[in-house]
C-alpha positions in Angstrom: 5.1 16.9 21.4 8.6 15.2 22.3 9.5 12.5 20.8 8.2 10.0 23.7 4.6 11.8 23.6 4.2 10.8 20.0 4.8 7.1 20.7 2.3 7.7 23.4 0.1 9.4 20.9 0.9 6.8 18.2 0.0 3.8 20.9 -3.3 5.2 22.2 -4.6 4.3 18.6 -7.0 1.2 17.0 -5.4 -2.4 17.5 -5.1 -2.0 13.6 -1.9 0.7 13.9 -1.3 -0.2 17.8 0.3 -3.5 16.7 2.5 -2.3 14.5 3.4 0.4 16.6 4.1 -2.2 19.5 6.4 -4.0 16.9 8.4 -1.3 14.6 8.7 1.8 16.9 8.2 1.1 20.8 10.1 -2.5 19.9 7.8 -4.5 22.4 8.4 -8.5 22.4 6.3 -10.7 20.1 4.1 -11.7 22.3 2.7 -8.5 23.3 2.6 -6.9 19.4 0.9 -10.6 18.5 -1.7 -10.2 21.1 -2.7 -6.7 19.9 -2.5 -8.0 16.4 -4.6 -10.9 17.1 -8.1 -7.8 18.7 -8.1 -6.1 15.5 -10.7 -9.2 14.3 -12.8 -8.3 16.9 -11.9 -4.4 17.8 -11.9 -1.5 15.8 -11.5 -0.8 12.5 -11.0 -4.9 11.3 -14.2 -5.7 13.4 -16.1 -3.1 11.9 -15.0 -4.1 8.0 -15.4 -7.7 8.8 -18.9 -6.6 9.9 -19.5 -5.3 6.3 -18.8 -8.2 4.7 -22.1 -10.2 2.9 -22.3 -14.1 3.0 -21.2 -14.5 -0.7 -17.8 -13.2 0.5 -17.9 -9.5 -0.9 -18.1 -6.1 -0.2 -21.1 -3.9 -1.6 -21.9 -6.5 -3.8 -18.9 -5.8 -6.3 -15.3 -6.5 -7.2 -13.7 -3.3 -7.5 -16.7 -1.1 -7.6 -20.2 -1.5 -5.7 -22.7 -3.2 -7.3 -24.9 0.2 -8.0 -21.6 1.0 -10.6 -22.1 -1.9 -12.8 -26.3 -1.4 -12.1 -25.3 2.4 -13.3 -27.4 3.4 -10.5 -24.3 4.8 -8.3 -25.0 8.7 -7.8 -22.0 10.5 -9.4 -20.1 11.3 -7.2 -16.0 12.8 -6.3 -13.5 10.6 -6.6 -14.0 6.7 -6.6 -15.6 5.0 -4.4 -13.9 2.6 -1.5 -16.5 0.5 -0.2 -16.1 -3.1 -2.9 -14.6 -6.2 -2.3 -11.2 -5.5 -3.9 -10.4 -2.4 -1.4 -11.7 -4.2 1.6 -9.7 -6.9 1.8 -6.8 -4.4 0.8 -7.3 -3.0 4.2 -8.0 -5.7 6.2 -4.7 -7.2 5.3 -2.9 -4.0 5.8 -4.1 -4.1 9.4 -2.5 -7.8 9.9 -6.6 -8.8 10.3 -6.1 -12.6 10.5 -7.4 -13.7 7.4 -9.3 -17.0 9.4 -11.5 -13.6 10.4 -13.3 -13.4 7.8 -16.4 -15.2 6.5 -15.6 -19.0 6.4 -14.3 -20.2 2.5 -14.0 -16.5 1.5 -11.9 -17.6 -0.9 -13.7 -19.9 -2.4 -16.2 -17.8 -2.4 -14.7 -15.1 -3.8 -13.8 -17.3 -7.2 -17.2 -17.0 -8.6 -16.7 -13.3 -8.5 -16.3 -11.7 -11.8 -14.9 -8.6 -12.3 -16.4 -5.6 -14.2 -14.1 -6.0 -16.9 -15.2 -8.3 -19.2 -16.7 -9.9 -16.6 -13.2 -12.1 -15.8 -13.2 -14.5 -12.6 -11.8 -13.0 -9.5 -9.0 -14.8 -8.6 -7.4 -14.4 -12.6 -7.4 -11.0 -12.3 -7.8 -8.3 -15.4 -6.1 -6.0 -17.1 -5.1 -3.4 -14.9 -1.8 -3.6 -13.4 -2.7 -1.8 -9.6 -6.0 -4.8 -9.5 -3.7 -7.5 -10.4 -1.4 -6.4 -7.2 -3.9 -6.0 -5.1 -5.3 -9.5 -6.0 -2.3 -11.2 -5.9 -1.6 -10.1 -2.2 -5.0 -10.7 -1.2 -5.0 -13.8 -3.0 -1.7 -15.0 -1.5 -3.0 -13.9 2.2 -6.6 -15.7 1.5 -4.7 -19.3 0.4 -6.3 -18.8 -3.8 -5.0 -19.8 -6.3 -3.6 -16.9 -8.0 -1.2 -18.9 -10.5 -2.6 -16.8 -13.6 -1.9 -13.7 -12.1 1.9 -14.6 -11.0 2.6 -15.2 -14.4 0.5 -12.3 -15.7 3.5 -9.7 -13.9 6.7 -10.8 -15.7 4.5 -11.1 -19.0 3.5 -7.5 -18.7 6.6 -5.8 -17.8 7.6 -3.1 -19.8 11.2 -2.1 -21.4 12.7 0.2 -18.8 11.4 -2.2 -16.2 8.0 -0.8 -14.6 4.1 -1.2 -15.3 1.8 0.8 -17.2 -2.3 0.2 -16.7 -2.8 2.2 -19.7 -0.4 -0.8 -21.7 -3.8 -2.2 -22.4 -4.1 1.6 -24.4 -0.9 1.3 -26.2 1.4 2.5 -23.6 5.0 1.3 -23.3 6.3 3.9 -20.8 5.9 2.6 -17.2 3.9 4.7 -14.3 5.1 5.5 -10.9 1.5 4.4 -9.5 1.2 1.1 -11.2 4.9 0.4 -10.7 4.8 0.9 -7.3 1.7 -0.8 -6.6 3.3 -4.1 -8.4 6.1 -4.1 -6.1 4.2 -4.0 -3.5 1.7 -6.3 -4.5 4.9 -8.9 -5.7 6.5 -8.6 -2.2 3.2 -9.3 -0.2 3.0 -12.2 -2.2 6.6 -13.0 -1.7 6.6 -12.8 2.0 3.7 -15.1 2.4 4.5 -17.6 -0.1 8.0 -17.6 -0.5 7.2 -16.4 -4.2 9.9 -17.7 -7.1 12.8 -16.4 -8.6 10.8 -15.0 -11.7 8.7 -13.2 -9.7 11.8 -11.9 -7.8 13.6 -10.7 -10.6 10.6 -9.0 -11.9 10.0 -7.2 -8.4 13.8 -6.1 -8.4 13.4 -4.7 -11.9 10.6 -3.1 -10.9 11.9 -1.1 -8.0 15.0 -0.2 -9.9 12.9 2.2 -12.0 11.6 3.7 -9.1 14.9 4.2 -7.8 17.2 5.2 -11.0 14.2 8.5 -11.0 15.1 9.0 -7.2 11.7 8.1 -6.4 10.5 11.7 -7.2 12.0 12.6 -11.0 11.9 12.4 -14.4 14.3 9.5 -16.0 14.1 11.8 -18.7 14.4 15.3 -17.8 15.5 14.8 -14.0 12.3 17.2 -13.2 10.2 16.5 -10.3 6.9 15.2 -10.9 3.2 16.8 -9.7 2.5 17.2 -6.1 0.7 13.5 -5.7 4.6 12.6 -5.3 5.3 14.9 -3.1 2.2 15.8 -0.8 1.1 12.6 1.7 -2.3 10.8 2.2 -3.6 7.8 4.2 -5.1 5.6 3.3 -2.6 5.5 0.6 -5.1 3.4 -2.3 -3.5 3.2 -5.3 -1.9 6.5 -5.6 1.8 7.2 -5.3 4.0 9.2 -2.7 7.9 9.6 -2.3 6.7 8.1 1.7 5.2 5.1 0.1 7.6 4.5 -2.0 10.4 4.2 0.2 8.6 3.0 3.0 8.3 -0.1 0.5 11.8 0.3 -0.5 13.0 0.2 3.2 10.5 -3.0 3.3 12.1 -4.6 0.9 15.6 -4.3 1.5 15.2 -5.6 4.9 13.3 -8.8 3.2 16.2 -9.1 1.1 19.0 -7.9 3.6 19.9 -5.2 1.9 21.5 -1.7 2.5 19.6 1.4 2.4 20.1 2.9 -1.3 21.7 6.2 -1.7 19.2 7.0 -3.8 16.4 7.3 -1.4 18.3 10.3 0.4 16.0 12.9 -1.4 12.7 10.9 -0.6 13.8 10.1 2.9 14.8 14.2 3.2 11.3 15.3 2.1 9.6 13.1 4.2 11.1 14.3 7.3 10.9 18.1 6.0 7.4 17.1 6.0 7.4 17.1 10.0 4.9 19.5 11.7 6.3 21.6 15.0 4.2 19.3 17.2 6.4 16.6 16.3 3.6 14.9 13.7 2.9 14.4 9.9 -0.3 16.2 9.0 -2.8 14.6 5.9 -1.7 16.6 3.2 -4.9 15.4 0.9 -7.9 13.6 0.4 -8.4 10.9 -1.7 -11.8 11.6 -2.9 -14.2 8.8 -2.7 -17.1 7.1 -0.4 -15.9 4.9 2.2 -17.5 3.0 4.6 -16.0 4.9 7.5 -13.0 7.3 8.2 -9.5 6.0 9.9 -7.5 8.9 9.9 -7.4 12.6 10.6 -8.9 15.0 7.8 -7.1 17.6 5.8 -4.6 19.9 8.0 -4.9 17.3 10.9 -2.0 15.3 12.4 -2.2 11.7 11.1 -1.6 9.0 13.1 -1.1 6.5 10.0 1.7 9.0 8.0 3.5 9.5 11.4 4.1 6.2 12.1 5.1 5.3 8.5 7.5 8.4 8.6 9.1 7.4 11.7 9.5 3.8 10.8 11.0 5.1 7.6 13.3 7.4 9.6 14.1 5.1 12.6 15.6 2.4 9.9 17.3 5.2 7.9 19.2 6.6 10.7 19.9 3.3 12.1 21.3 2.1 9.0 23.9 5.2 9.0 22.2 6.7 6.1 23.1 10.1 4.6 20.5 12.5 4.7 20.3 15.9 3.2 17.9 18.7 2.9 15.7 18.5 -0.1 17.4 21.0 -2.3 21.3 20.8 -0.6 23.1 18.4 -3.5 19.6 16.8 -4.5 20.3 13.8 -7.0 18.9 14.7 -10.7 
C-alpha cells in the first residue's frame, strides 16, 4: 500500500483508533477528531467494554484478576488473563472513552474494592509498581482520590532512577517494564491533573534510565536485551517494547516541549526497520491471556494499532529533523 492507502486503511478502523487517527496522522480539525472521539461510548470497542461492566463498578468481579482467581476456581490457563477491572479501565481510557461513560459514581464505587493483595482498598493501590500506574492514571481520569499512590512513586524509586515490582523481593536494580509503565502512568496523571513538581522530577528521572540504556541495552554491558524489547504487540499491557517506549518518550517531550533525544535514534531505526512491504507493521506476538474480545490482527497479520503508533512515532521524528540510522550503522552502546 502507498502511503495515502494506509491512512485510508488506518481511518476505516473502530472510533476507538479512528479518532486518533483523525488527530495525529490525517491532522483533521478538533471538531471532527472530537466528534469521532465522543461514538467510541456508544460504538465499537468502548460500547462493547462499557457493556461488560457490573453495577458495583468492576469487571469480572475482581481488581486485577477475575473473581474465579481469588475463588481459585479460574481454569489454568496461558498467560494471564485480561478481563478484571484494573485492565478494563486501562483500555477504556486508552481509547479516549469519556470517562462520564461509564456506570454512574464508578469511582466511588470502585473505593470499596480491595485488591488481591492483602486485600488493600482500590484507589491506595499495592505493591506492585505496573498496578500502582495503571491506578494512578485511571484514578486521575475517574476524578479519585489517588493521593496515597502519588506519593507512593517518589517513595519507591530506586538508585539509578527506575522501578522494580520485585523491590518488594529485595530488588534494588530497576526494570524496563515497571519503569516504563510508571512513566507512563506518572504523565497520564500529569496531563489530566497538572500533577506536581515531585511527581515531575520523579517522571524525568524515570525516563532518563530508559534513555541512558538507549531504550534497548544494558547500562551495564551495553548488550541488547530479549526479544520482548525488540519484537511488537498490541495491546501493549504491561510489557515493554523499544515502540512503546519511545512512542512515550516522543509523548512526553512534546508535553514538556522538548527536543527529540539523540538517544532514541536506535529505537526510532528499529521501529521503522520493522515495516512490512505493504507499507504496514505486522503483530509480532501474543500476549497470552483471556480477553473479553480481540481488537487487533493476530500473529503475522498487519496491525492497525502498531501502524499507527509507528507512524505517529515516525511522522514526529522526521518532522523534528531527527537523525536516523539503520539499526546496526553507528548504533549507540
Amino acid at each position: 500500500m502507498t502511503d495515502d492507502e494506509v491512512l485510508t486503511w488506518l481511518l476505516d478502523s473502530d472510533p476507538a483508533l479512528r479518532w486518533q487517527v483523525q488527530r495525529d496522522l490525517a491532522g483533521e480539525p478538533a471538531d471532527v477528531w472530537e466528534a469521532t472521539r465522543e461514538r467510541t461510548a456508544t460504538e465499537g470497542f468502548g460500547s462493547r467494554l462499557l457493556a461488560l461492566q457490573d453495577h458495583d463498578g468492576q469487571w469480572a468481579g475482581g481488581a486485577y484478576f477475575p473473581r474465579e482467581v481469588r475463588e481459585g476456581t479460574f481454569p489454568e490457563e496461558p498467560g494471564q488473563p485480561y478481563t478484571a477491572t484494573t485492565w478494563s479501565l486501562n483500555q477504556l481510557r486508552g481509547w479516549g472513552v469519556p470517562a462520564a461513560a461509564l456506570r454512574p459514581r464508578t469511582a466511588e464505587l470502585l473505593a470499596e474494592v480491595r485488591w488481591e493483595y492483602e486485600d488493600l482498598p482500590y484507589w491506595g493501590g499495592e505493591v506492585d509498581v505496573c498496578i500502582n500506574a495503571f491506578t494512578l492514571a485511571n484514578g486521575a481520569w475517574l476524578g479519585a482520590d489517588v493521593s496515597a499512590v502519588e506519593a507512593w512513586f517518589p517513595a519507591h524509586q530506586l538508585e539509578d532512577g527506575g522501578w522494580n515490582c520485585e523491590w518488594v523481593e529485595g530488588s534494588t536494580r530497576s526494570s524496563f517494564h515497571s519503569t516504563l509503565n510508571a512513566v507512563v502512568g506518572l504523565l497520564d496523571h500529569e496531563q489530566r491533573t497538572g500533577g506536581s513538581d515531585v511527581l515531575r522530577a520523579a517522571r524525568h528521572r524515570g525516563e532518563e534510565y530508559l534513555l541512558q540504556r538507549h531504550l534497548l541495552r544494558r547500562f551495564s554491558t551495553g548488550e541488547p536485551h530479549g526479544p520482548w524489547a525488540t519484537h511488537f504487540a498490541y495491546p501493549f499491557r504491561w510489557t515493554y517494547s523499544a515502540l512503546r517506549a519511545a512512542d512515550h518518550v516522543r509523548a512526553a517531550s512534546l508535553h514538556d516541549g522538548r527536543a527529540p533525544d539523540p538517544r532514541l535514534v536506535e529505537a526510532v531505526a528499529l521501529v521503522r526497520g520493522a515495516r512490512e512491504e505493504d507499507g504496514t507493521w505486522h503483530q509480532q506476538l501474543r500476549h497470552e491471556g483471556r480477553v473479553w474480545f480481540d481488537v487487533d490482527g493476530g500473529v503475522g497479520e498487519p496491525s492497525r494499532w502498531l501502524t499507527f503508533h509507528a507512524l505517529r512515532l515516525l511522522r514526529w521524528w522526521d518532522g523534528a529533523g531527527a537523525t536516523d540510522v539503520r539499526l546496526g550503522d553507528d548504533a549507540p552502546h
